[in-house]
N, C-alpha and C positions, 0 to 999 in steps of 0.2 A: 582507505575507506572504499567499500563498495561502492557502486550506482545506488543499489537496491537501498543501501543505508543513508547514500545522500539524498535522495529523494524523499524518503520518510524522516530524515533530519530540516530540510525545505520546508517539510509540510506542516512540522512543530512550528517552526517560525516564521513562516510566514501566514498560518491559518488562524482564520475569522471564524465568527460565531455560527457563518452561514456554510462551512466550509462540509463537502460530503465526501471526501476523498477519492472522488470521481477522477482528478486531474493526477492522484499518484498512481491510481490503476492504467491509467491512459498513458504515460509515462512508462510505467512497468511492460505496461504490453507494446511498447514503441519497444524498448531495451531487447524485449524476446522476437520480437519479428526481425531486426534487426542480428541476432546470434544467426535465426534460421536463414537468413539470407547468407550470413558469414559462413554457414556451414556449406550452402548449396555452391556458393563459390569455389570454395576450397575444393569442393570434389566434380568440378563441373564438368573435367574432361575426362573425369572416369564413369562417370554417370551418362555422358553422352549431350550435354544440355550444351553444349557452344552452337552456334549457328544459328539459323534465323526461321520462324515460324510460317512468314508469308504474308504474316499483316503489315501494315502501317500506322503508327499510332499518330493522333493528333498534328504533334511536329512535323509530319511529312518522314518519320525516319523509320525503317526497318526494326519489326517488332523482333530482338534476340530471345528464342530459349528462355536465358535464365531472364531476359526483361518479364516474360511472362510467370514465369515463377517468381519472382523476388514479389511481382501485382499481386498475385493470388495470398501470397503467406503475407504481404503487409495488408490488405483487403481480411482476408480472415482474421489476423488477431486483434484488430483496429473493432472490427464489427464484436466479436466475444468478446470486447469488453465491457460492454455496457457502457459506456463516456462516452461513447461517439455519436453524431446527428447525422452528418453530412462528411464523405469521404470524397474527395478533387484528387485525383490519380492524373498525370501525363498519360499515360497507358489507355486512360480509357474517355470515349469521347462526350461523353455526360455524366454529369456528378454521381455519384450513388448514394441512395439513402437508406438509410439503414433501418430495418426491422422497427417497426411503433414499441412493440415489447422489446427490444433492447436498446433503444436511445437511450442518449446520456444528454448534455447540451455542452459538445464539444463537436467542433470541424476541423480537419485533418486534411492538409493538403498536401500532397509529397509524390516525389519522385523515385519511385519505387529501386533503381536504379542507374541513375549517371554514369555516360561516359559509357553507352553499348558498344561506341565504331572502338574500344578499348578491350572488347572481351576475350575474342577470342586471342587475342594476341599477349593475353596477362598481365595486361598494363594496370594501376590500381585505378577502379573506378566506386563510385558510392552512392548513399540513397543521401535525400534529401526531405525535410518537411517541416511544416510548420500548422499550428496552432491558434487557433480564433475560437472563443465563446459564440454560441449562438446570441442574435443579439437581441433577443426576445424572447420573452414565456410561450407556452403554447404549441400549435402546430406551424411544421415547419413552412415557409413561403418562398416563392423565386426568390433567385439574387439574397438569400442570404447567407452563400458562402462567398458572394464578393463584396470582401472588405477592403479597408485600408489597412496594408502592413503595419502603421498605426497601432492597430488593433489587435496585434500577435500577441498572445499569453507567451508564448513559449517556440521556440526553433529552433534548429541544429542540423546535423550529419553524423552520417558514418562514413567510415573510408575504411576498403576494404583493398590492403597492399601488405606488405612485408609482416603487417599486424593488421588489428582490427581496431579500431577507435570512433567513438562517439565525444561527438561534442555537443553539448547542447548550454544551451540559455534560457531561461526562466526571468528573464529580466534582471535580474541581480548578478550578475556578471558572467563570464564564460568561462567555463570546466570541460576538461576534456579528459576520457576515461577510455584506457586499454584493455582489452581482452586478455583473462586469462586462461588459454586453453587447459589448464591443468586444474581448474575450478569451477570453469565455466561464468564467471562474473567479469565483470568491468568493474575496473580498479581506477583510484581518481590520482592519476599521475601530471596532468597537467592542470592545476586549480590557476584562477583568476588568470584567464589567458587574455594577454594584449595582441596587439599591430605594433610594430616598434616605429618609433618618430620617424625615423628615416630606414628604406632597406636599400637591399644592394640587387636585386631581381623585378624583372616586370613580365607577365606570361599574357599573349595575346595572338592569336593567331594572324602573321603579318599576309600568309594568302589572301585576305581581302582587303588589303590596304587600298584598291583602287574603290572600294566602297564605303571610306573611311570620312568623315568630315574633316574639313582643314586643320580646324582646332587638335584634332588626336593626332593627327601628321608628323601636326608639329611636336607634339609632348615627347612623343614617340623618338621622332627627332633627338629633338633633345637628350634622351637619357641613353643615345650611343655616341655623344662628344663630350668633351674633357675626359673625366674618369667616368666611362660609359659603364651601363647597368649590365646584368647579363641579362639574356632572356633564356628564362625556362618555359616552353609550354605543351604541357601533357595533353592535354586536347579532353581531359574530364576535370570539369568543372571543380570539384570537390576536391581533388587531389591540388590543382592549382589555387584552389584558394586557400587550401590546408597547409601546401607551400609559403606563402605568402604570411598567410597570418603566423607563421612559426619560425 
């Protein structure tokens, strides 16, 4: 099964009398800003896009190239499609709000690109975001893209390594869908994805253990005696947590 097919299968069952199909087009254009990013990646050092712009974004971290491009092509197709209210980019240092004539009453918060200190060196890094209702009719007001995660409609990732993959959640559990370069779709290969009861891996960057609370010390501790854990840690978020969860 497609993305494109499970999405509009979503939308059969789980949609109400009130439902405008706002949240599969939103959905669909996450899916394709998400391919163009997959593409810019793939050709970054033939195109010339490694290296770094000269900005700084919010986090204090060096704005990369493709950091700027992955913001621009999730910022565009977020805005064209009519669902969106209020865009929360890491990239950029105030919200964006989107055109009066093309609101939708959805907000959109993401990281257009995780894991930049990973780029140039080809290491898999990926976007990030999530999904909140606007929580009121009318025109837009401060503070109402900061919700409680509580309040997420919908959230996931892509990771962009060996292959291309999206995962996302919609509340009703977690699927994750592969890229087909030879179709151009995302294919639903891993459906109802858990955390397994117990693993055998922990990723955590031990360089700042001396800024560590005691309590983590110790956990840490712990899972290198008896039959100790290994540690994997790619240093991009998305990749270690897509480790993990897998």
């Amino acid at each position: 099964m497609t993305l494109t097919r499970w999405i509009l299968a979503e939308q059969k069952k789980y949609a109400s009398v009130n439902s405008t199909g706002d949240f599969t087009q939103l959905l669909s254009s996450l899916q394709t800003a998400v391919k163009a990013v997959s593409a810019a990646v793939r050709r970054a050092g033939i195109t010339d896009t490694f290296g770094v712009v000269g900005d700084v974004n919010i986090q204090g971290e060096e704005v990369k190239k493709l950091d700027a491009l992955a913001n621009d092509l999730f910022i565009n197709m977020l805005r064209s499609s009519y669902s969106t209210c209020i865009l929360v980019s890491e990239e950029n240092d105030n919200e964006i709000e989107v055109e009066t004539e093309r609101q939708g009453r959805y907000i959109v918060t993401f990281d257009p690109l995780d894991g930049s200190s990973n780029i140039d060196c080809l290491v898999s890094i990926g976007s990030i975001f999530a999904i909140f209702k606007k929580p009121h009719d009318g025109e837009l007001a401060p503070g109402d893209a900061l919700q409680s995660g509580r309040q997420i409609v919908a959230a996931g990732y892509a990771l962009y390594g060996s292959a291309t993959m999206m995962v996302i959640s919609t509340g009703h559990g977690v699927n994750g869908f592969m890229l087909d370069p030879t179709i151009g779709e995302f294919i639903l290969t891993d459906p109802n994805m858990k955390c397994k009861p117990r693993g055998k891996i922990y990723s955590i960057n031990e360089g700042y253990e001396e800024k560590w609370d005691a309590a983590v010390k110790e956990y840490v501790k712990s899972k290198k005696q008896g039959k100790p854990y290994a540690c994997r840690y790619i240093g991009s978020m998305v990749a270690d947590v897509h480790r993990t969860l897998k």
